[in-house]
TORMI-836662 format. One record per residue (C-alpha): x, y, z; residue in one letter. Coordinates in steps of 0.1 Angstrom, whole numbers, padded with zeros to 4 digits, always signed. Layout:
N
XYZA...
This chain:
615
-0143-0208-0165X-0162-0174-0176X-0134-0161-0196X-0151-0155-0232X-0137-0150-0264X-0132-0108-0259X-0116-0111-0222X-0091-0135-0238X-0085-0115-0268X-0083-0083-0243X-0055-0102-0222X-0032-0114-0255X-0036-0079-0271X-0019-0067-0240X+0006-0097-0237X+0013-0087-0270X+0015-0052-0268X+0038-0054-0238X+0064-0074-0260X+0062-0053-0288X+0068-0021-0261X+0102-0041-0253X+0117-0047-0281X+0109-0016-0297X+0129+0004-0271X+0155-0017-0272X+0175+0003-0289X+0171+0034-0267X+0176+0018-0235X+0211+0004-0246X+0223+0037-0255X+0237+0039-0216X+0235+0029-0183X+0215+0056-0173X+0195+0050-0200X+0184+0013-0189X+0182+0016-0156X+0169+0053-0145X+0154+0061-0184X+0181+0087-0190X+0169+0108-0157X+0145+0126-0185X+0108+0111-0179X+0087+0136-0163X+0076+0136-0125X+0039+0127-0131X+0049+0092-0156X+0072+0083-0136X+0046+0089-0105X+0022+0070-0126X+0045+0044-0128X+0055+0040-0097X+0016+0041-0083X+0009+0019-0110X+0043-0008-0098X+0022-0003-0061X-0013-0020-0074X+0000-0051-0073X-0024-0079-0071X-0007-0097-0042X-0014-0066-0017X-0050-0059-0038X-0060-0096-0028X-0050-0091+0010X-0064-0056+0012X-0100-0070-0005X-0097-0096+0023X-0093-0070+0050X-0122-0055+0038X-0142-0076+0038X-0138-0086+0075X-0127-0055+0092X-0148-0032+0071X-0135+0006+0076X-0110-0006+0098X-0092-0021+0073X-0079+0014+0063X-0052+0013+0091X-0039-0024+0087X-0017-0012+0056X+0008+0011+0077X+0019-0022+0082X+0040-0009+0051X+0035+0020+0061X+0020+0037+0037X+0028+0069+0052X+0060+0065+0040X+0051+0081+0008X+0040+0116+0027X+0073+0113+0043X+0092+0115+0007X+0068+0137-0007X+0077+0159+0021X+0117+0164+0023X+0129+0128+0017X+0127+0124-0020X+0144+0158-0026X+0172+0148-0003X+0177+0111-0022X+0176+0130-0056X+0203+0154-0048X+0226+0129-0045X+0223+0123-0079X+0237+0087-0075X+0226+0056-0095X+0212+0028-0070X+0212+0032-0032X+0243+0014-0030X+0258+0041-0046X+0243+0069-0030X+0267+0057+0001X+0298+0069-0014X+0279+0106-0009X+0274+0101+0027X+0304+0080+0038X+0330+0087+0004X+0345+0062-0011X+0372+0043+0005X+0382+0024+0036X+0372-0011+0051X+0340+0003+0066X+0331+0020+0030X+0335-0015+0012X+0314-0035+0046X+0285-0007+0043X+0284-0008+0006X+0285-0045+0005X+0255-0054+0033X+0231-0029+0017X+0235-0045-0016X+0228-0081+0000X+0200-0063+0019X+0186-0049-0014X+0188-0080-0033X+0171-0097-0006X+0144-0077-0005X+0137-0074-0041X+0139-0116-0042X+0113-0114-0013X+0088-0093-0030X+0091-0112-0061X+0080-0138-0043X+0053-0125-0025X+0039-0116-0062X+0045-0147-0077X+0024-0166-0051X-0006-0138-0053X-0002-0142-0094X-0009-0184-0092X-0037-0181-0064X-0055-0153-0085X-0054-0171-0119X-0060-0205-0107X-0096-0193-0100X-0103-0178-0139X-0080-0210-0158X-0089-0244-0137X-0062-0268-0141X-0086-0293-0153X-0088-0271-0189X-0056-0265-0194X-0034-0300-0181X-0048-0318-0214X-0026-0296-0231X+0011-0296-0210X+0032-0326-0218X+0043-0334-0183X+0024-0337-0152X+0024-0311-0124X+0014-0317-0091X-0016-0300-0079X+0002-0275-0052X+0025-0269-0074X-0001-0253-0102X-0001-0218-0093X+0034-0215-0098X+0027-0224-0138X+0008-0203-0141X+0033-0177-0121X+0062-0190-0141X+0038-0181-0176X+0034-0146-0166X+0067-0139-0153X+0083-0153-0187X+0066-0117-0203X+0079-0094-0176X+0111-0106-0179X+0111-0097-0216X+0100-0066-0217X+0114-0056-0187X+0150-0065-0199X+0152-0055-0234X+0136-0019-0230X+0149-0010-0194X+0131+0016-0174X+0116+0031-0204X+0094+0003-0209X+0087-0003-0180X+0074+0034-0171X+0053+0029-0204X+0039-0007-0196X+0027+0010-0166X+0008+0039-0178X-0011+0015-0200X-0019-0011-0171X-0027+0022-0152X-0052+0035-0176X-0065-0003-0177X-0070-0003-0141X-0085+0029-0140X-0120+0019-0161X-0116-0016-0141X-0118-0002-0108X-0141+0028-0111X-0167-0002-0135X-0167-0022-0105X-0177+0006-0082X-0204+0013-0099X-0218-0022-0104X-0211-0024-0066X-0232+0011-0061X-0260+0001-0080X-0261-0038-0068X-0260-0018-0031X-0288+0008-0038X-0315-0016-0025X-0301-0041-0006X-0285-0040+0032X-0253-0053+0038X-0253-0083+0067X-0220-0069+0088X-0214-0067+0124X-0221-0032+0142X-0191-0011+0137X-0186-0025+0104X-0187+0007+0087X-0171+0026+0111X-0134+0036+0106X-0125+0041+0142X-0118+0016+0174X-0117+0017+0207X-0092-0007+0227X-0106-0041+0206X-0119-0040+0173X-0154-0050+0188X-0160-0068+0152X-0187-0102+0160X-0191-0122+0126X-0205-0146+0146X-0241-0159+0136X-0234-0141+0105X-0200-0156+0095X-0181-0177+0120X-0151-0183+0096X-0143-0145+0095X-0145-0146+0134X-0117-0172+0133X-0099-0148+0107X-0097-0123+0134X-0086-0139+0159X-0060-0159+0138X-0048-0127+0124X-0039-0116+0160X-0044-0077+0154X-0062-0079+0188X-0062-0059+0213X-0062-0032+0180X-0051-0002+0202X-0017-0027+0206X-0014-0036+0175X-0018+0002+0161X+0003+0018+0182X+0030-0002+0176X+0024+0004+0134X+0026+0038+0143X+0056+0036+0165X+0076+0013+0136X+0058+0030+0106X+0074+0068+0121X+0109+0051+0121X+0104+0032+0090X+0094+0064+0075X+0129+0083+0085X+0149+0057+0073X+0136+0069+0032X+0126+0046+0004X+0142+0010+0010X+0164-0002-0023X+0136-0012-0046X+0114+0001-0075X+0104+0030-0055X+0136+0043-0046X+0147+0041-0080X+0117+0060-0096X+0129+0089-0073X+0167+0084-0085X+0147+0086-0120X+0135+0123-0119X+0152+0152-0134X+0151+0171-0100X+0147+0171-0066X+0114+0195-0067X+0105+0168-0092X+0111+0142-0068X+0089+0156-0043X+0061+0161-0070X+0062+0125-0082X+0061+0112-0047X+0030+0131-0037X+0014+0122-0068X+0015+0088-0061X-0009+0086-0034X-0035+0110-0054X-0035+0082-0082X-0032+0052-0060X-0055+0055-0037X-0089+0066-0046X-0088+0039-0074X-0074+0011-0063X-0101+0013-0028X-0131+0018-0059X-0120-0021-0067X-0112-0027-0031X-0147-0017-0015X-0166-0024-0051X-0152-0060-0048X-0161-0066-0003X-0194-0053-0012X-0206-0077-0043X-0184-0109-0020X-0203-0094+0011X-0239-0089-0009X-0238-0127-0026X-0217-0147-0002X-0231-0179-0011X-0225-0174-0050X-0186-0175-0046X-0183-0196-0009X-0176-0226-0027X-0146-0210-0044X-0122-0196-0013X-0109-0231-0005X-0116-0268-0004X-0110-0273+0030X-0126-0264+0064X-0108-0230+0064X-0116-0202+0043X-0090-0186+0022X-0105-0151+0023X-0074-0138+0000X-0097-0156-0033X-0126-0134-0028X-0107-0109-0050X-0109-0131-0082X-0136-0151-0075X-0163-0125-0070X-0144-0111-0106X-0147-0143-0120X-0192-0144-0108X-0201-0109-0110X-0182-0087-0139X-0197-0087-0178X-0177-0098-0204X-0156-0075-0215X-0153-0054-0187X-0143-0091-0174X-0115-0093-0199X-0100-0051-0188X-0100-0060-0149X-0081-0093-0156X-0053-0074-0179X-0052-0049-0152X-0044-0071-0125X-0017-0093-0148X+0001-0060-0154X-0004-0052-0120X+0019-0081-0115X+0040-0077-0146X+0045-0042-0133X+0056-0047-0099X+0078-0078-0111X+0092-0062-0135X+0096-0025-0110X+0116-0050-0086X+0136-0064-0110X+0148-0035-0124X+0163-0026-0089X+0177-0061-0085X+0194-0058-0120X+0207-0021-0110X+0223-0035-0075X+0242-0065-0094X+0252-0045-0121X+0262-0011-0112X+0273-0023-0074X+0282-0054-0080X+0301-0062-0115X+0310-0026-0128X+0323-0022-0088X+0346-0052-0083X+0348-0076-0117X+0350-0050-0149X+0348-0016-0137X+0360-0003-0173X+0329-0023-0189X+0324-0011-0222X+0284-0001-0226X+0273-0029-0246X+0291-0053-0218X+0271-0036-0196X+0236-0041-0211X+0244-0079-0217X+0255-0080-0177X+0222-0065-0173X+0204-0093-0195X+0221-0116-0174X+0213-0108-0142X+0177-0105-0149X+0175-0139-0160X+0197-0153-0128X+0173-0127-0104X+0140-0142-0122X+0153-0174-0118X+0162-0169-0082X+0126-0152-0075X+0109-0180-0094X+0129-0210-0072X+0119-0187-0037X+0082-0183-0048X+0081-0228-0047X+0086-0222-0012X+0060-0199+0002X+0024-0208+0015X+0008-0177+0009X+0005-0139+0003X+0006-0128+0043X+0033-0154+0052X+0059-0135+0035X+0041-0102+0036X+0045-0100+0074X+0086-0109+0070X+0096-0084+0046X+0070-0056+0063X+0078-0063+0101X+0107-0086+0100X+0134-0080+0074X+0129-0043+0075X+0134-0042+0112X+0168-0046+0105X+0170-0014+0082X+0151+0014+0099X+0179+0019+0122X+0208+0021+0100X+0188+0040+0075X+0173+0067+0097X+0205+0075+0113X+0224+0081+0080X+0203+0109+0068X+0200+0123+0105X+0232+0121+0124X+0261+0136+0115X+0284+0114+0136X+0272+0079+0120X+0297+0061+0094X+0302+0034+0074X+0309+0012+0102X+0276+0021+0122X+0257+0014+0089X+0274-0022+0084X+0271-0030+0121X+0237-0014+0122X+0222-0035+0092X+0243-0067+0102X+0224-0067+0135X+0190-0065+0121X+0196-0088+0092X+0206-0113+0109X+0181-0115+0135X+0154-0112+0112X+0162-0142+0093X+0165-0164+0122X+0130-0148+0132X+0117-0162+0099X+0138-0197+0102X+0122-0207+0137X+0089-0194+0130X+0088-0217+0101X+0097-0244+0121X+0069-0232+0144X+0093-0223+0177X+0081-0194+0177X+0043-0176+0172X+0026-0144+0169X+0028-0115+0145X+0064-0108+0130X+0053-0073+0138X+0054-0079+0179X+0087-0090+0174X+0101-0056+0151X+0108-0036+0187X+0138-0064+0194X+0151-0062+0156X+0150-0022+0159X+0168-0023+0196X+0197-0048+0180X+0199-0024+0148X+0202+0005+0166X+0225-0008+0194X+0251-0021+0164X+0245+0012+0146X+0255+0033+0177X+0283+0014+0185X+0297+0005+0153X+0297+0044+0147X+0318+0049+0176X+0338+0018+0171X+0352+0037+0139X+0368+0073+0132X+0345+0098+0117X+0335+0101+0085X+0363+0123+0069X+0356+0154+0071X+0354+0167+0036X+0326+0140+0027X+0302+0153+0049X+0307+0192+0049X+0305+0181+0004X+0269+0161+0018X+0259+0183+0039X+0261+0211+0014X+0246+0192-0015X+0216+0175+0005X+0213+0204+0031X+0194+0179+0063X+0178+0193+0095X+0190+0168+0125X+0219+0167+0143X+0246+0184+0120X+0256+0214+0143X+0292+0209+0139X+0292+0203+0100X+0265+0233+0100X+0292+0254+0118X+0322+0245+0092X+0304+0251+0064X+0287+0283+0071X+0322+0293+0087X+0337+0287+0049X+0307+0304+0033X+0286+0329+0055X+0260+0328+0027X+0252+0291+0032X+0216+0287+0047X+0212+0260+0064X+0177+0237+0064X+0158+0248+0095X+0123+0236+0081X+0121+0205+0106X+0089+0219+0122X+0078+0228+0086X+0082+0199+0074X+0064+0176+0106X+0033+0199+0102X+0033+0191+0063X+0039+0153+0074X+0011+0154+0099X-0011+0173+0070X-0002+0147+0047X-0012+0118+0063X-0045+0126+0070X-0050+0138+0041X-0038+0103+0022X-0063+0087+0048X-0092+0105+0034X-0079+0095+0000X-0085+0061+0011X-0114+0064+0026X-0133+0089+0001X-0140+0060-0025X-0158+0041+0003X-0180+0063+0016X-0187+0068-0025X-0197+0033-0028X-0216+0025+0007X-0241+0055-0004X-0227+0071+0033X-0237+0111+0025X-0229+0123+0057X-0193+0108+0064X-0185+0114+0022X-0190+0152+0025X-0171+0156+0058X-0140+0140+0038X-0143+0162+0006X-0142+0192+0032X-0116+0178+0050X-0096+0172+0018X-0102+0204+0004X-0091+0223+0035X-0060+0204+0038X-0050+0206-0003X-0054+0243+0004X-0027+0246+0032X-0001+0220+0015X-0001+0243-0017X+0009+0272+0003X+0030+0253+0031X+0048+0228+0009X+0037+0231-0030X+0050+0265-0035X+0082+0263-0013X+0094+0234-0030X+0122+0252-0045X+0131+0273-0011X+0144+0242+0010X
C-alpha cells in the first residue's frame, strides 16, 4: 500500500467534512419539498452546472475511458457517444429550456403538462416512467458501486485490512466492502441535507479534482518530454477509416485481444450506428436521473440552458488532463504496474486507472486525486439517489398512499426511501462482473426502450399517454430479456447492435398506442404548447392558439437550433481533445483546436448566447 499518513488524513478530512456538510443543512433542506429535492429552485446556473459536471466524473466511466485510452489512443474520443455525450449540446441548445418551463418536480411529473392529469392512459404513462426511472437510477448505482470496489481494492489490499473485520468475506466479494464503506457516507449526507448538500459536496470534490487532474498532466508532460511512447501507427491520430487499423501486436498482444473482444470493429459500423442512436437519444431530453433534475433545479429556463452548456466547458478539458496524464505514465512504464491489472491470463485494463495512481503520484498529491475520485463516486451516488428518492416520493407515496402528507412526513418518506434505494443498489451491485457489463445495458440496452417514447412527446403533437405507456412498455421489456439471455450467453455481440430492434419495437408501440387512444384533450396541449413553445409537428395546436391570440409567436428556430447543435458538438469534441494534444507535446494539431474553438465560441455567443431569451 503507498497510502501515507497525509493521503489518509486528506481522505478522512473530506469523509468528515462531507458529514458535517449533511447534517448542517439539515435543517434547511426540511423546510419543503422543493427544498430537498430541487434546493428551493434558487442555486445558481453555474453551481448547479458544477454540480452536475462534477456528478458526471464518476470513477466507474473515468476507469473505462483511461482504459480506452490507453488502447485506442485519439480514437478513444468517439467511443463515449455511446452515452452520447452529445446529449448535453442538445439541452444546452433548446431542450433544457423546454424541461424547465414546465416547472414540474421529477419527470414523472412533468407528464401531467404534456398529457394532463387524468384518465387510464395518464395513470399507465405516469406509472412505466417511474419504474423506468427507478430502474435506471438502481442500474447506475450499480455500475458505481462495482467501479468504487475495483478502484480501492488496488490502494487498501485485503490482506491489511481483513485482520481487523470480525467475520470473513470471500475474496470476490471484497470490493463490495469496500463499496458498501463508501456508500454508508453518501447516503448520509445525501439524505439529511438534500440537494443542497449535495450541490455543495460537489463543488468541493470539483475543486479537488481540478488540482488532481491538471498535477497529473503535468507529471505526465514532463515524464513525456524525453521519452517516445511505444504505440501502434495511428495511435495518436483521432480519425479512422473503415477499421481502426490499431496493431498492439509485438508491442502488446493483450490490448490486441481487447480490441477485438470489445467488438467496435469494423469502426465505421460501430460509429455510425452511435451516431444514428446518439441523434435519437439526444431528442428524447435528459433521461429521469441526476441530470434531469439539476435542470428542474434552476431558476429559469435561460438558466437551464446556461448550466447545461457549462457542463461540458468544466467537464471536459479536466477530466481528459487525468485521462491522457494517466494512458501516458501506464503507457511510458508498462512493466511497473503489469503485475497489478489482474491475476489471471487476461488483463483487466479498467485497473490501470488506480494502479498507475497508486506507482506514480507523490504523496500528497496521492492523498487529493484519491478524495477526488471517492467523491467522484459519493457524488454520482448520491446525484442518482436523489432522483430515485424524488420518483418514490413525489410520484409514488405523495401520488397514491398520503397525498395530504404533512412536510415533516414527507422528509422522513424521503429518509426512507433512500435507505430502501441504497439497499436495493447495494444488493444489484453483488451481482455484476464489471464496469462495461452493465455500462453497455443501461447505454445501448435499457435506453433503447426510451428514445422512442421520449422523442415523440416533445415533437409530435398527436402522441398521448397511451403511445408513451405502449411506447416505453415495448422497449422495456425487450431490453431486459436482451440482458437475461445474454447473461445466460444465448446471445453475443455488443448490446449496442441490438438498440435498432429495441428502437423499432418502441417506436412501433408508441405509434400505435397513440392512435389506439383519443387525443390528448385539447386544452392540455394548446396550455403546453403555449408554455414550452416546440418546433415539430404542432401545426394544428400552432393554428388554435395563434387563432385565440394573434400575438402568439410561435418557435420557428428548428434550423437555428440544428446549426447551434452541429456548432456544439464539434466544439465539445475539441474540448476533449484540447487537453491531449496539451499533454502529447502535439503543437501543430493543439493550435488548430484553440482556433477552431475560438471561432466556434465566437458564433455560439451571437447565434445562441445572446438569443437565449428570444426563443
Amino acid at each position: 500500500m503507498n497510502l501515507q499518513l497525509p493521503d489518509l488524513l486528506i481522505i478522512a478530512a473530506y469523509l468528515i467534512t462531507m458529514v458535517v456538510i449533511g447534517w448542517l443543512l439539515r435543517k434547511k433542506a426540511r423546510q419543503n419539498k422543493d427544498n430537498y429535492l430541487l434546493g428551493g429552485k434558487s442555486l445558481p446556473w453555474y453551481m448547479l452546472g458544477l454540480s452536475d459536471a462534477s456528478d458526471m466524473f464518476d470513477i466507474s466511466g473515468t476507469m473505462w475511458m483511461v482504459s480506452l485510452c490507453f488502447v485506442y489512443g485519439m480514437k478513444s474520443i468517439w467511443i463515449p457517444w455511446l452515452w452520447p455525450v452529445f446529449n448535453q449540446v442538445f439541452m444546452m441548445m433548446y431542450l433544457s429550456r423546454w424541461l424547465r418551463r414546465s416547472n414540474a418536480t421529477t419527470g414523472a411529473e412533468w407528464l401531467t403538462t404534456r398529457f394532463g392529469s387524468s384518465g387510464r392512459g395518464v395513470r399507465s404513462s405516469h406509472n412505466i416512467v417511474v419504474a423506468f426511472a427507478l430502474l435506471s437510477c438502481l442500474g447506475f448505482m450499480a455500475y458505481g458501486f462495482v467501479g468504487l470496489g475495483k478502484f480501492v481494492q488496488v490502494f487498501i489490499p485485503w490482506d491489511i485490512v481483513s485482520p481487523y473485520v470480525p467475520f470473513h468475506i470471500p475474496p470476490e466479494y471484497v470490493p463490495h466492502f469496500y463499496g458498501i464503506v463508501f456508500t454508508l457516507f453518501a447516503m448520509f449526507y445525501s439524505i439529511l441535507g438534500g440537494m443542497h448538500s449535495i450541490v455543495l459536496g460537489d463543488v468541493i470534490k470539483y475543486g479537488l479534482m481540478t488540482v488532481g487532474c491538471i498535477s497529473i498532466a503535468i507529471i505526465a508532460m514532463i515524464r513525456l518530454r524525453d521519452h517516445r511512447l511505444h504505440v501502434p501507427e495511428g495511435w495518436l491520430n483521432p480519425f479512422f477509416g473503415v477499421d481502426l487499423n490499431l496493431d498492439w501486436r509485438n508491442i502488446l498482444n493483450d490490448a490486441d485481444r481487447k480490441i477485438q473482444t470489445d467488438g467496435f470493429s469494423p469502426f465505421s459500423v460501430f460509429f455510425m450506428m452511435m451516431l444514428f442512436k446518439g441523434i435519437f437519444a439526444s431528442l428524447a431530453g435528459p433521461a429521469p436521473n441526476y441530470d434531469m433534475q439539476k435542470v428542474l433545479s434552476t431558476r429559469s429556463p435561460e438558466e437551464a440552458s446556461k448550466m447545461s452548456g457549462f457542463v461540458s466547458i468544466i467537464l471536459l478539458p479536466i477530466r481528459y488532463s487525468m485521462i491522457i496524464g494517466l494512458t501516458v505514465l501506464a503507457l511510458l512504464y508498462y512493466p511497473r504496474i503489469s503485475g497489478q491489472l489482474g491475476t489471471g491470463k487476461e488483463t483487466d485494463f479498467e485497473r490501470i486507472l488506480p494502479a498507475t495512481i497508486n506507482n506514480f503520484l507523490p504523496v500528497g498529491l496521492m492523498g487529493i486525486v484519491l478524495t477526488g475520485l471517492l467523491g467522484a463516486f459519493m457524488g454520482t451516488f448520491s446525484g442518482t439517489l436523489n432522483a430515485a428518492q424524488a420518483y418514490l416520493v413525489n410520484d409514488i407515496y405523495l401520488k397514491y398512499v398520503n397525498p395530504a402528507a404533512g412536510t415533516r412526513k414527507t422528509i422522513y418518506m424521503n429518509y426512507l426511501a433512500g435507505v430502501v434505494v441504497v439497499t436495493t443498489g447495494v444488493v444489484l451491485g453483488l451481482f455484476v462482473r464489471d464496469v462495461n457489463t452493465v455500462l453497455q445495458w443501461i447505454v445501448s440496452g435499457l435506453y433503447g426502450g426510451y428514445v422512442a417514447a421520449n422523442m415523440l412527446k416533445w415533437h409530435w403533437w398527436r402522441f398521448n399517454a397511451s403511445g408513451f405507456f405502449w411506447g416505453m412498455l415495448a422497449g422495456i421489456i425487450p431490453a431486459i430479456a436482451l440482458a437475461v439471455l445474454k447473461s445466460f450467453g444465448l446471445l453475443r455481440g455488443l448490446d449496442l447492435y441490438y438498440w435498432p430492434v429495441l428502437f423499432l419495437l418502441s417506436l412501433a408501440g408508441s405509434i400505435l398506442g397513440s392512435y389506439a387512444a383519443p387525443p390528448t384533450e385539447e386544452t392540455v396541449l394548446l396550455s403546453f404548447y403555449r408554455t414550452v413553445r416546440p418546433w415539430g409537428s404542432w401545426k394544428p395546436i400552432q393554428q388554435k392558439v395563434m387563432a385565440a391570440d394573434p400575438g402568439f409567436i410561435p418557435n420557428r428556430n428548428f434550423k437555428l437550433n440544428t446549426f447551434n447543435i452541429f456548432l456544439g458538438i464539434i466544439g465539445q469534441l475539441c474540448l476533449t481533445i484540447l487537453p491531449m494534444y496539451i499533454v502529447l507535446w502535439l503543437k501543430g494539431p493543439l493550435f488548430i483546436t484553440v482556433t477552431l474553438l475560438l471561432i466556434i465560441c465566437f458564433i455560439l455567443k451571437r447565434t445562441w448566447w445572446d438569443k437565449l431569451n428570444e426563443y
